[in-house]
FIZAPA-52896 format. One record per residue (C-alpha): residue number from 1; residue in three letters; x negated, y negated, z negated. Coordinates in Angstrom, 3 decimals. Layout:
+-----+------+----------+----------+----------+
! pos ! code !        x !        y !        z !
+-----+------+----------+----------+----------+
! NUM !  ALA !        X !        Y !        Z !
...
+-----+------+----------+----------+----------+
***
This chain:
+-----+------+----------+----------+----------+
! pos ! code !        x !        y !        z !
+-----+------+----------+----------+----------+
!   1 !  UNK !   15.303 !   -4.971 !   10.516 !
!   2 !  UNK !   14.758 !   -1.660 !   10.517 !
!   3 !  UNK !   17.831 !   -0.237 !   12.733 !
!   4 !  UNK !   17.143 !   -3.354 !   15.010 !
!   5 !  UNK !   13.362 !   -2.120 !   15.752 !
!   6 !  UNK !   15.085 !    1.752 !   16.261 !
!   7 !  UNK !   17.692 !    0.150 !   18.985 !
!   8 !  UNK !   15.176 !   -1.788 !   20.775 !
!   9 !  UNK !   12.943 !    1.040 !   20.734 !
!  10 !  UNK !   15.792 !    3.464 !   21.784 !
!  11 !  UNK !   16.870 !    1.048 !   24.712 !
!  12 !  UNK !   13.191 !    0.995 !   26.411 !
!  13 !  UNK !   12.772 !    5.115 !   25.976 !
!  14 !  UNK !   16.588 !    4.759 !   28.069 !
!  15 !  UNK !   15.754 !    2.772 !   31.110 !
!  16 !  UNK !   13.480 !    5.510 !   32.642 !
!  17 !  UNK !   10.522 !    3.228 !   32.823 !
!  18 !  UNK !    6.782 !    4.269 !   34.060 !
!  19 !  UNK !    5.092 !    2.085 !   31.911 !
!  20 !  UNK !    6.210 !    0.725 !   28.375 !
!  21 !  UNK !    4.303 !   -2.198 !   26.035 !
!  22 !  UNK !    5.260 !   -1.384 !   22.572 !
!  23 !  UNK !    4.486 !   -4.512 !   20.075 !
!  24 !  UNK !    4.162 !   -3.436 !   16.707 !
!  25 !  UNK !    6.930 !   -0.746 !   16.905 !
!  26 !  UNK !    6.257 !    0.718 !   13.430 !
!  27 !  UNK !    6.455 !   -2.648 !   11.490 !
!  28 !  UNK !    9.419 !   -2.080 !    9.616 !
!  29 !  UNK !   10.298 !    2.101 !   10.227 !
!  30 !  UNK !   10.020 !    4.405 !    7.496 !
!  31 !  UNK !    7.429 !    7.416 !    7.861 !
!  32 !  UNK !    9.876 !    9.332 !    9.126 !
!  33 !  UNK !   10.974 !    7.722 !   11.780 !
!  34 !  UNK !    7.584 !    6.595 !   12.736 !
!  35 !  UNK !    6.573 !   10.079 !   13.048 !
!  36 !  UNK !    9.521 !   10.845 !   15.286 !
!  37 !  UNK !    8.714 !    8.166 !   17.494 !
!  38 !  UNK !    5.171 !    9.454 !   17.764 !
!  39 !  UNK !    6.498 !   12.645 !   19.097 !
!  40 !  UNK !    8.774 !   10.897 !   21.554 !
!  41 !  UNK !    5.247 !    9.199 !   22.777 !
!  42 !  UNK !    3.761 !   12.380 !   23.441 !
!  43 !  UNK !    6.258 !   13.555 !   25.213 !
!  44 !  UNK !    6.341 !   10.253 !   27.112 !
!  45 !  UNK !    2.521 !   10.727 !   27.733 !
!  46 !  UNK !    2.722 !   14.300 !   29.274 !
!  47 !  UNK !    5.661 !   13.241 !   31.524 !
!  48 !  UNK !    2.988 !   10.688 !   32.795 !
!  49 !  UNK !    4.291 !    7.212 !   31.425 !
!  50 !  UNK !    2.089 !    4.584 !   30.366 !
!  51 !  UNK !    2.301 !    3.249 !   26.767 !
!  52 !  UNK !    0.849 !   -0.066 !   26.396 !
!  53 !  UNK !    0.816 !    0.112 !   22.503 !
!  54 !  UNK !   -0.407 !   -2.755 !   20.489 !
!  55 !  UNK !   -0.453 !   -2.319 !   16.302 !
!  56 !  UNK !   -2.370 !   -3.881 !   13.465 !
!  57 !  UNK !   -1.974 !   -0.537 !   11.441 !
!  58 !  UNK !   -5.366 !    1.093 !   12.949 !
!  59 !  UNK !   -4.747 !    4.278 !   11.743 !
!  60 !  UNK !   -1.899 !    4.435 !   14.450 !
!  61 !  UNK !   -4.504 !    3.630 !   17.071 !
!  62 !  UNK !   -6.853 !    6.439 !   15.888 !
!  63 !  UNK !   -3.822 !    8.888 !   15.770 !
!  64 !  UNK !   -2.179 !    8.194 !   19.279 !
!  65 !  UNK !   -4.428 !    6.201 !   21.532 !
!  66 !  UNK !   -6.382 !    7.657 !   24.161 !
!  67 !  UNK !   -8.456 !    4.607 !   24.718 !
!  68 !  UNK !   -8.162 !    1.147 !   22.688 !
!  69 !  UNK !   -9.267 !   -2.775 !   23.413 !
!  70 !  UNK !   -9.792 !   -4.787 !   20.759 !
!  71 !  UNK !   -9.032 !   -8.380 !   20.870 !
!  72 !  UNK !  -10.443 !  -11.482 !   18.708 !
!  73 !  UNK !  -10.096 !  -15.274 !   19.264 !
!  74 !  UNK !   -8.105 !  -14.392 !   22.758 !
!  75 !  UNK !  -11.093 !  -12.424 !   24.228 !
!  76 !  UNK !  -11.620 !   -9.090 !   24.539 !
!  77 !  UNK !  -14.367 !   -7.878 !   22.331 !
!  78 !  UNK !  -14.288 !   -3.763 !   23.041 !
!  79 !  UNK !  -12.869 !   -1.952 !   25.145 !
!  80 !  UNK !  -13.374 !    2.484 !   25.291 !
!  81 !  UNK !  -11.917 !    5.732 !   24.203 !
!  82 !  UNK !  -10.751 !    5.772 !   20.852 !
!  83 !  UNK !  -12.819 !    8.192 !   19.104 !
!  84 !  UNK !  -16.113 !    6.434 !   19.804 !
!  85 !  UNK !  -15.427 !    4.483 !   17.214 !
!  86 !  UNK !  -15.085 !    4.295 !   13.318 !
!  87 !  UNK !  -12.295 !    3.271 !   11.517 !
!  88 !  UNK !  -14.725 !    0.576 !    9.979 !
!  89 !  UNK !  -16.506 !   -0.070 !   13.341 !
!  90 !  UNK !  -12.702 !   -1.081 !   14.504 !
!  91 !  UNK !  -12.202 !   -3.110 !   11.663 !
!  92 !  UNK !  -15.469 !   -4.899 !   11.773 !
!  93 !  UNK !  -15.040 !   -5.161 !   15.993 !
!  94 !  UNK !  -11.372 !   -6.871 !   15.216 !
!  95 !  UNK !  -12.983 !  -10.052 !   12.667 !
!  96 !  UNK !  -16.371 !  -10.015 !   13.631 !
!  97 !  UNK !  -18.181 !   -8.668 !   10.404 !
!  98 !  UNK !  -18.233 !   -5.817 !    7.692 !
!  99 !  UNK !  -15.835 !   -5.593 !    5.806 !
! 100 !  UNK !  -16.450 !   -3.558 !    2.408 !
! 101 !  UNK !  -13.228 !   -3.212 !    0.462 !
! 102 !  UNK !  -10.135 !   -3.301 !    2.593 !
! 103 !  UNK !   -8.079 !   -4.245 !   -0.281 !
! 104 !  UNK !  -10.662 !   -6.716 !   -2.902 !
! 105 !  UNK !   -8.060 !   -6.771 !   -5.692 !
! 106 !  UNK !   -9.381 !   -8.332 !   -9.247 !
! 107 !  UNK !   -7.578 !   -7.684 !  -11.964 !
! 108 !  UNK !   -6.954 !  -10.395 !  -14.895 !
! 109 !  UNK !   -5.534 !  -10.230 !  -18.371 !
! 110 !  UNK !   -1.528 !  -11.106 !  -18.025 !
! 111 !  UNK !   -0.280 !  -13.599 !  -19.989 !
! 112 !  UNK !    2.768 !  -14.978 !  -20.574 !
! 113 !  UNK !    6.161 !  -13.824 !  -19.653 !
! 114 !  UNK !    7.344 !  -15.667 !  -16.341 !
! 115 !  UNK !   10.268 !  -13.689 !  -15.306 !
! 116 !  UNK !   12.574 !  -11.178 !  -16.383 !
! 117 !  UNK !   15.491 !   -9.566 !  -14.076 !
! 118 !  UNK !   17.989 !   -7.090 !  -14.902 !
! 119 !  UNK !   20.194 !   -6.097 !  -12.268 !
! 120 !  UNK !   24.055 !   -5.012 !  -13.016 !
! 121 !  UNK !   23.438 !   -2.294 !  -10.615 !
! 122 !  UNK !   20.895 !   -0.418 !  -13.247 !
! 123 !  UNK !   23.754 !   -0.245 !  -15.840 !
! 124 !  UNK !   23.394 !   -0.161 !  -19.301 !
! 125 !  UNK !   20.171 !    0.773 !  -20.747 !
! 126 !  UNK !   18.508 !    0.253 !  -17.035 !
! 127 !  UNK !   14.735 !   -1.120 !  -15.923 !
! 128 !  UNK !   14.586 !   -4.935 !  -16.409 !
! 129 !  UNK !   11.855 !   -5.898 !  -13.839 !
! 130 !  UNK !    9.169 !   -8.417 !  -15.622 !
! 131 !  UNK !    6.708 !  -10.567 !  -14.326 !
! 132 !  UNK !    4.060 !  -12.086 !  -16.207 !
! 133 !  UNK !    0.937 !  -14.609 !  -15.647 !
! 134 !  UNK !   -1.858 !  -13.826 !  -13.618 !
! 135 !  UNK !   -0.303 !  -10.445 !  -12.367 !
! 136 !  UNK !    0.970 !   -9.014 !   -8.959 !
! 137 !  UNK !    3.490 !   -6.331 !   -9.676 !
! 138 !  UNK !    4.988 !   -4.218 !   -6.848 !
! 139 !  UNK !    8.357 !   -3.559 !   -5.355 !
! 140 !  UNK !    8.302 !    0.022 !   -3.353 !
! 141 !  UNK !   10.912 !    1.629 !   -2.102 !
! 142 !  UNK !   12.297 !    2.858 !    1.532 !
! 143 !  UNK !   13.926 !    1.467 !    3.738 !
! 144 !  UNK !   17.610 !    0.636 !    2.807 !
! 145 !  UNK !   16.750 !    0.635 !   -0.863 !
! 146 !  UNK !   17.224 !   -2.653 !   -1.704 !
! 147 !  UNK !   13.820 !   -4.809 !   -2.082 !
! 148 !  UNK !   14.490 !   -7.716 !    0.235 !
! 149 !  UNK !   18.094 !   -7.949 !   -1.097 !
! 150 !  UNK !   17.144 !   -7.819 !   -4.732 !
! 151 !  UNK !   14.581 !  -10.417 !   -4.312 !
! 152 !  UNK !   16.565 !  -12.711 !   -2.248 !
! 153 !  UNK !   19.435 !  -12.643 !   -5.315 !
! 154 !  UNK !   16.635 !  -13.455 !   -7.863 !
! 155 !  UNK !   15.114 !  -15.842 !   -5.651 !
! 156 !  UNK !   18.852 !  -17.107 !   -5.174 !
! 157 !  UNK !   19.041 !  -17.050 !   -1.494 !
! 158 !  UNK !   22.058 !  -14.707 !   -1.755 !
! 159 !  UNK !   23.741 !  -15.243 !   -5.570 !
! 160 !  UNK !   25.013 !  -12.289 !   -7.309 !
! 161 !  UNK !   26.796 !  -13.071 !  -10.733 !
! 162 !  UNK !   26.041 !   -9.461 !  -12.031 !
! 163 !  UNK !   22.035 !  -10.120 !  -11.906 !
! 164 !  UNK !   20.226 !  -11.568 !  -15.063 !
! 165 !  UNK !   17.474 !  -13.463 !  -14.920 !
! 166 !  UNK !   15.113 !  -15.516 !  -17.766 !
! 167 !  UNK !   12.724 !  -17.404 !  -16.218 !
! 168 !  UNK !   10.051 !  -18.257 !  -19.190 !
! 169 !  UNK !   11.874 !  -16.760 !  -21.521 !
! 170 !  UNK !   15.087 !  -18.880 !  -20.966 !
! 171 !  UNK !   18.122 !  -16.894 !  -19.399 !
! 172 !  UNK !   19.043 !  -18.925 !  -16.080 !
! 173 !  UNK !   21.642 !  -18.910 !  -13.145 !
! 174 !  UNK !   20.266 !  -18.732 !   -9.743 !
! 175 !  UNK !   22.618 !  -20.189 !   -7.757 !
! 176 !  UNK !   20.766 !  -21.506 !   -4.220 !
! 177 !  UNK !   17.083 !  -21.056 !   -3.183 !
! 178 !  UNK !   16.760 !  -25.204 !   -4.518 !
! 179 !  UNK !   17.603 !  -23.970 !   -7.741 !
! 180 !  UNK !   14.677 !  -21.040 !   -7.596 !
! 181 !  UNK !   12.594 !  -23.678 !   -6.140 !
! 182 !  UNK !   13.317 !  -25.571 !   -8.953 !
! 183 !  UNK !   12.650 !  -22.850 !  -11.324 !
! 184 !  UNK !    9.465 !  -22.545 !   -9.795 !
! 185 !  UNK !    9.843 !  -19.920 !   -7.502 !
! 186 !  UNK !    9.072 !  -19.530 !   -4.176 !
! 187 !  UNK !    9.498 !  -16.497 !   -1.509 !
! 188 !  UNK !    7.470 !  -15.744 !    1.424 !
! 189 !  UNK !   10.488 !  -13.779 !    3.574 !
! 190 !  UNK !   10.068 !  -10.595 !    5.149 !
! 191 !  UNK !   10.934 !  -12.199 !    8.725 !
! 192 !  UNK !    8.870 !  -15.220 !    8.727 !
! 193 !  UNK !    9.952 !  -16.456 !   12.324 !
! 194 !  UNK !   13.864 !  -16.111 !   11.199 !
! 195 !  UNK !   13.797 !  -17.515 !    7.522 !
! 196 !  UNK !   10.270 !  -18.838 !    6.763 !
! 197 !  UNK !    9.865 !  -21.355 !    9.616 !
! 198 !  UNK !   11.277 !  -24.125 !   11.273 !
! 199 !  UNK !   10.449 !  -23.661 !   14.995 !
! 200 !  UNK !   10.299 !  -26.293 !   17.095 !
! 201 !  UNK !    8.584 !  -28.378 !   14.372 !
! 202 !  UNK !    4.605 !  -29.019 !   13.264 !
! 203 !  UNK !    2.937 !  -27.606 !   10.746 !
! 204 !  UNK !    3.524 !  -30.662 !    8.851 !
! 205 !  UNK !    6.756 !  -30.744 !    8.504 !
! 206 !  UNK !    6.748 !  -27.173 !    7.784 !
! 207 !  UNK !    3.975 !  -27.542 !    4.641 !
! 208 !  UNK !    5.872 !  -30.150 !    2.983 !
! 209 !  UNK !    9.421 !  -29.285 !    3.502 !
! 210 !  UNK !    9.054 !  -28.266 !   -0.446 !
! 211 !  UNK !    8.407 !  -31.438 !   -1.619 !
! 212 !  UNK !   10.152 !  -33.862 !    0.393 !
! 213 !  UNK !   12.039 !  -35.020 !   -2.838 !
! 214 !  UNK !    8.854 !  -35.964 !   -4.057 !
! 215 !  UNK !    7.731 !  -37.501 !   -1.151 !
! 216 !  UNK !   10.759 !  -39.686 !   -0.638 !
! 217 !  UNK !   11.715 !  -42.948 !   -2.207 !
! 218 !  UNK !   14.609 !  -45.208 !   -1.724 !
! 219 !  UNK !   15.241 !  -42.896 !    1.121 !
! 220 !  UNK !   11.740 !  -43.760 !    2.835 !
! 221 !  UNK !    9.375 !  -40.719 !    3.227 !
! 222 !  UNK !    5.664 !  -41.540 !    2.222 !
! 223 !  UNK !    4.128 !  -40.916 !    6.010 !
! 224 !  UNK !    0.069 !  -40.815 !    3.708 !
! 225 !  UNK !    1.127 !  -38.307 !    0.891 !
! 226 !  UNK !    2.723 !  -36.134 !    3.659 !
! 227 !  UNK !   -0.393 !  -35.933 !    5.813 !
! 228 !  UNK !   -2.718 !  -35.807 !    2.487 !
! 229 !  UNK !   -0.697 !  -32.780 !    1.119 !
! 230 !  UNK !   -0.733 !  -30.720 !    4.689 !
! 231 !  UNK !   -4.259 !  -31.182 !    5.217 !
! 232 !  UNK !   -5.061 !  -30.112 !    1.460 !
! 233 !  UNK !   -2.826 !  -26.750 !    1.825 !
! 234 !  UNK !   -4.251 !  -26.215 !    6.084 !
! 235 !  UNK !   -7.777 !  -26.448 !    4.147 !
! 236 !  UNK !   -7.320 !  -24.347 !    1.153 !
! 237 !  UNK !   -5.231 !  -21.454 !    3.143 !
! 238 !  UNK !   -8.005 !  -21.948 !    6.148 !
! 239 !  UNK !   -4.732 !  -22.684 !    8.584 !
! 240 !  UNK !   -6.292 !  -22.193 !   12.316 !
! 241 !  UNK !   -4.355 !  -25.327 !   13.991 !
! 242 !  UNK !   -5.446 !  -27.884 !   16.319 !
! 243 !  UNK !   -3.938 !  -30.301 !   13.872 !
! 244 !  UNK !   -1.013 !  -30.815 !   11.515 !
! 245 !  UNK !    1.051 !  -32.129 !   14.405 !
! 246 !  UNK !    0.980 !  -29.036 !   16.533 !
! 247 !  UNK !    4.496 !  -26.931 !   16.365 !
! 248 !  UNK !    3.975 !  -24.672 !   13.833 !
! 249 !  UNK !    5.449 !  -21.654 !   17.015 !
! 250 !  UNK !    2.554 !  -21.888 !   18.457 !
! 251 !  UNK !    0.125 !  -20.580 !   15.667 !
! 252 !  UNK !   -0.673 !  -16.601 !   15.275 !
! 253 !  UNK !    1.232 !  -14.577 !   13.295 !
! 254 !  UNK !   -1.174 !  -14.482 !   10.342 !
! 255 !  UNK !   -1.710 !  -18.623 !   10.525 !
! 256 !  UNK !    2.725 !  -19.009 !   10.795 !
! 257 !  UNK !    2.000 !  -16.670 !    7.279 !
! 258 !  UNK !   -0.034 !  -18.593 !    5.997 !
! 259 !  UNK !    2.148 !  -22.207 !    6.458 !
! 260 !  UNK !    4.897 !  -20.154 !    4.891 !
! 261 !  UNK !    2.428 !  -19.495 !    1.619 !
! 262 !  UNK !    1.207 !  -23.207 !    1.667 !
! 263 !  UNK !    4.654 !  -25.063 !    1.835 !
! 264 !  UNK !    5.358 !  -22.666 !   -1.773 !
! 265 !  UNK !    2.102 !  -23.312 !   -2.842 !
! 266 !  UNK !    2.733 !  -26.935 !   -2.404 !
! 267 !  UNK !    5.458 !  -27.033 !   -4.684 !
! 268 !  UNK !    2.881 !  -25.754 !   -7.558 !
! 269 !  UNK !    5.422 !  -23.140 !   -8.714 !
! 270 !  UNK !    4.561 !  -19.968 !  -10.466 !
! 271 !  UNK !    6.319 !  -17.372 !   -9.490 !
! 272 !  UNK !    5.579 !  -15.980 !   -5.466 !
! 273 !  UNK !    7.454 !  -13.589 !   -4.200 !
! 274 !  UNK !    5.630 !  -12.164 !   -1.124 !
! 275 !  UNK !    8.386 !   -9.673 !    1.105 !
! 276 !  UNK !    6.175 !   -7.589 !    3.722 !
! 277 !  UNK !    3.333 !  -10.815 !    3.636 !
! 278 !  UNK !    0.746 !   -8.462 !    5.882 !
! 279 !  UNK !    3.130 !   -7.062 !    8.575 !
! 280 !  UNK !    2.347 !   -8.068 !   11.930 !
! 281 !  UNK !   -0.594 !   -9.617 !   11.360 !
! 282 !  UNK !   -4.580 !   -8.734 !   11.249 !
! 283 !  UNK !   -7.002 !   -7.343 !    9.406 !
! 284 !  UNK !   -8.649 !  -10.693 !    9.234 !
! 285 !  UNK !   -5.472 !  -12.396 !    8.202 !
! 286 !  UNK !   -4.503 !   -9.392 !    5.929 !
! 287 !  UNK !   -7.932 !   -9.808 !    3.776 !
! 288 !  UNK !   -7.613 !  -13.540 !    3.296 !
! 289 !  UNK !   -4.011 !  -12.882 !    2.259 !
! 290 !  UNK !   -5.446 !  -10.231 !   -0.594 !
! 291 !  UNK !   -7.937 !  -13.134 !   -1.641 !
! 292 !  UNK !   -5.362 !  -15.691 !   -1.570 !
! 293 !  UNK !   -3.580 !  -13.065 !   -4.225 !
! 294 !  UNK !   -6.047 !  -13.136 !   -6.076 !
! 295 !  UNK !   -6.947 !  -16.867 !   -6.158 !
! 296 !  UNK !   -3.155 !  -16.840 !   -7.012 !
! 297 !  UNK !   -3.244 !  -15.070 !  -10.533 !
! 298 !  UNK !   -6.530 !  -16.549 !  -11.506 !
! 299 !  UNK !   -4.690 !  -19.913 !  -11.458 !
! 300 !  UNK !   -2.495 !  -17.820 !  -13.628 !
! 301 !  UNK !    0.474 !  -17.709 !  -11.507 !
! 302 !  UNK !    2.806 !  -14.227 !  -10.820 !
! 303 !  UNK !    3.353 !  -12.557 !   -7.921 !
! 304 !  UNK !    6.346 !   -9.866 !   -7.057 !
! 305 !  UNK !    4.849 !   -7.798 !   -3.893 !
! 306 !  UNK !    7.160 !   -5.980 !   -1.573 !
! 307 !  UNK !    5.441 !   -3.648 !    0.940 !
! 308 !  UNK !    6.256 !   -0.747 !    3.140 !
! 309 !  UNK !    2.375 !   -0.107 !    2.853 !
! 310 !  UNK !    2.448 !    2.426 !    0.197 !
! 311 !  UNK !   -1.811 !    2.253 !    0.379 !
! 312 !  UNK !   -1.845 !   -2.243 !    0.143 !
! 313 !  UNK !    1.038 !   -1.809 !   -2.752 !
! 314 !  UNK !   -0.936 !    0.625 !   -5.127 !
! 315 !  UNK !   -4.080 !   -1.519 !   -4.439 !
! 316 !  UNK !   -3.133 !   -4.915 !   -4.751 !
! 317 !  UNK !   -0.369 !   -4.303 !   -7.776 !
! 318 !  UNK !   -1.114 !   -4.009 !  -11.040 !
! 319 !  UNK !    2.464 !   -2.220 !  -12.275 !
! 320 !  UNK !    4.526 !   -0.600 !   -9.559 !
! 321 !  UNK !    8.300 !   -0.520 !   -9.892 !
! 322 !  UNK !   10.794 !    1.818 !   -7.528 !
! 323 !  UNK !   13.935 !    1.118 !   -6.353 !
! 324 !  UNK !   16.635 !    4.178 !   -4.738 !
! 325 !  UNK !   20.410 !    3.470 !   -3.870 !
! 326 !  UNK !   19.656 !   -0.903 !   -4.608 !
! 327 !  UNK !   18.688 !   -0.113 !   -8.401 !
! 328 !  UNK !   15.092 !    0.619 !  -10.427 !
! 329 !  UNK !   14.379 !    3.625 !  -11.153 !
! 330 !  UNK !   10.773 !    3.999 !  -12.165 !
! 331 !  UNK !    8.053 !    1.306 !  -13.657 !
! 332 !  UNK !    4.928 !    2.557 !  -13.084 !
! 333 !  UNK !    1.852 !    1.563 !  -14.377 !
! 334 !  UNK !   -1.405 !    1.148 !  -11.824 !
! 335 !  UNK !   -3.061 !    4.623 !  -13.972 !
! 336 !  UNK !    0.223 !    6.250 !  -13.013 !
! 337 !  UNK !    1.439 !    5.002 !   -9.899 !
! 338 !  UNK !    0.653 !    7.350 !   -6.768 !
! 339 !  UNK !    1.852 !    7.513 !   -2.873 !
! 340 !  UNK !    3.230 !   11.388 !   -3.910 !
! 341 !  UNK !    4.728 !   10.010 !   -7.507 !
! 342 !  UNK !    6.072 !    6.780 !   -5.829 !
! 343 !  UNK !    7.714 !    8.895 !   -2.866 !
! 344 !  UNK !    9.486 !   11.008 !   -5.367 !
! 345 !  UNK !   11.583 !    8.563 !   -7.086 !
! 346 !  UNK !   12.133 !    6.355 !   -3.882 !
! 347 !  UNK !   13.898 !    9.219 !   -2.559 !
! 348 !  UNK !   15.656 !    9.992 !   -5.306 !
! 349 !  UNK !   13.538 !   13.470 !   -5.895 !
! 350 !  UNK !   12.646 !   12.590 !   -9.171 !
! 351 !  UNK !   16.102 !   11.210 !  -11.243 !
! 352 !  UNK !   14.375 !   10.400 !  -14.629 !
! 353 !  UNK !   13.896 !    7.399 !  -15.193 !
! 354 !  UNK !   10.658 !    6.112 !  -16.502 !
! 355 !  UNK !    9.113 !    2.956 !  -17.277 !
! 356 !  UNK !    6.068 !    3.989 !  -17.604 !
! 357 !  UNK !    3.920 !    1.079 !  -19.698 !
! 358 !  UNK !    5.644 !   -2.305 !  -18.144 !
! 359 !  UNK !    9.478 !   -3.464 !  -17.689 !
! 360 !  UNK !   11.663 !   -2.173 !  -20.272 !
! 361 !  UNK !   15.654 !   -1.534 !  -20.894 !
! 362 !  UNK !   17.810 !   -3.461 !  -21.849 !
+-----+------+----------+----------+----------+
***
């Protein structure tokens, strides 16, 4: 995704234009590159074009905006320079209240072993990622490393032979996403629109597509349980729809995020997988995603966080693992993970491996 966002970024700098509306350019770029394109801005600005720039990572807005409008519930709420306000002030303009701990993680005592993966690609005596209940443990690494594929093979959306994975301590082959299902897995993907929804369709069909096996008898689908389970998931996730029926491409971002979480959450399995859950949508939607997490591992469930938000990953995770050139190289533990430390081994800076106080080698 990344090289995609760099072409259709390079494509509008090419045409010469005199104004340009940038939506959520830095979603998936790495630090470097979204520091490059913030010097192609300013030069942009000084040759006089207009930026229209619209982000949900405010700290952008503070560091290149001249002036900012904030938006809520399709109205505009503010509207003035950008330094007349606080970075909390814009936070509490954009969901219409305080907001005292951008990222409210609770911590609970891990249980039981859900997962454990071991990648060929680590090679003998390499980090075997593990999962257990009632934790959130974190996937960093840049972009290119090899998050989203990794957790697509576990998850069985793309089946590699050479990866090893025990699922409750039970070694098991992951053949097809319906056999992770089936395992009790479930994966938010990192491009929701492309691989988490069916457009086109309502929000109904898209909370229960999970469990239409249960639903369906002598090849007739109970119409009752269907409606009973979407309402119980649009109610507990707080789904902003018109009703069940509407097509699910009309929500917001964050409310299309949070179908994608219910029609897992429906299935009742245990281990979530959750690739880039926060990008592209807002703060609102970002904080009832972090107490959704949490609601998630009280219930004693695991989840496996992937994030290009090196600030949301040390937060919300409770062990950090690092990936470089599609392998693990670190497992760190929440007293020793760090943005500098993390940085380090994702670019392959740091070459000893370490596994710090979780995962272990097989």
């Amino acid at each position: 995704m990344a090289e995609q966002q760099l072409v259709e970024i390079s494509r509008a700098f090419s045409r010469n234009a005199r104004f340009i509306l940038m939506d959520e350019p830095t979603a998936s770029l790495t630090e470097t590159e979204i520091n490059l394109l913030f010097g192609k801005i300013e030069t942009l600005k000084k040759a006089g074009v207009g930026i229209l720039y619209i982000s949900h990572r405010l700290e952008e807005i503070f560091h290149i905006a001249d002036r900012v409008t904030v938006m809520r519930d399709g109205k505009t709420v503010y509207s003035g320079v950008s330094g007349e306000l606080s970075l909390s002030e814009l936070i509490a303009r954009m969901v219409g209240r305080e907001i005292g701990n951008h990222y409210p993680k609770e911590s609970f005592e891990p249980g039981e072993l859900l997962l454990k993966a071991k990648d060929g690609a680590s090679g003998p005596g390499g980090i075997s990622l593990e999962l257990r209940k009632g934790e959130v443990v974190g996937l960093a690494g840049l972009v290119g490393a090899g998050r989203t594929e990794w957790a697509r093979k576990v998850f069985g959306a793309d089946p590699d032979s050479s990866l090893r994975v025990w699922v409750r301590g039970v070694e098991c082959s992951v053949g097809s996403p319906r056999q992770g299902r089936d395992l009790g897995m479930g994966m938010v993907p990192e491009n929701r629109k492309e691989d988490g929804l069916i457009s086109g369709r309502p929000v109904l069909h898209n909370i229960t597509i999970t469990v239409m096996d249960w639903l369906t008898k002598f090849g007739i689908v109970d119409r009752r349980g269907q409606a009973a389970i979407s309402s119980e998931y649009i109610q507990k996730l707080s789904v902003k729809c018109h009703s069940a029926a509407v097509d699910v491409s009309t929500l917001s971002g964050g409310n299309q995020q949070k179908v994608v979480l219910a029609k897992w959450l429906a299935r009742k399995g245990d281990i979530i997988i959750l690739d880039e859950p926060t990008r592209g949508i807002d703060v609102g939607a970002k904080l009832e995603m972090y107490q959704q997490m949490n609601a998630l591992c009280r219930e004693g469930k695991g989840i496996i966080l992937i994030s290009s938000d090196l600030p949301e990953l040390l937060s919300m995770s409770d062990r950090v693992y690092v990936m470089h050139g599609r392998k693990f190289v670190a497992s760190l533990s929440r007293r020793e993970a760090s943005q500098e430390r993390i940085l380090e081994y994702a670019s392959g800076l740091n070459k000893s491996q370490t596994t710090g106080n979780g995962g272990d080698s097989l």
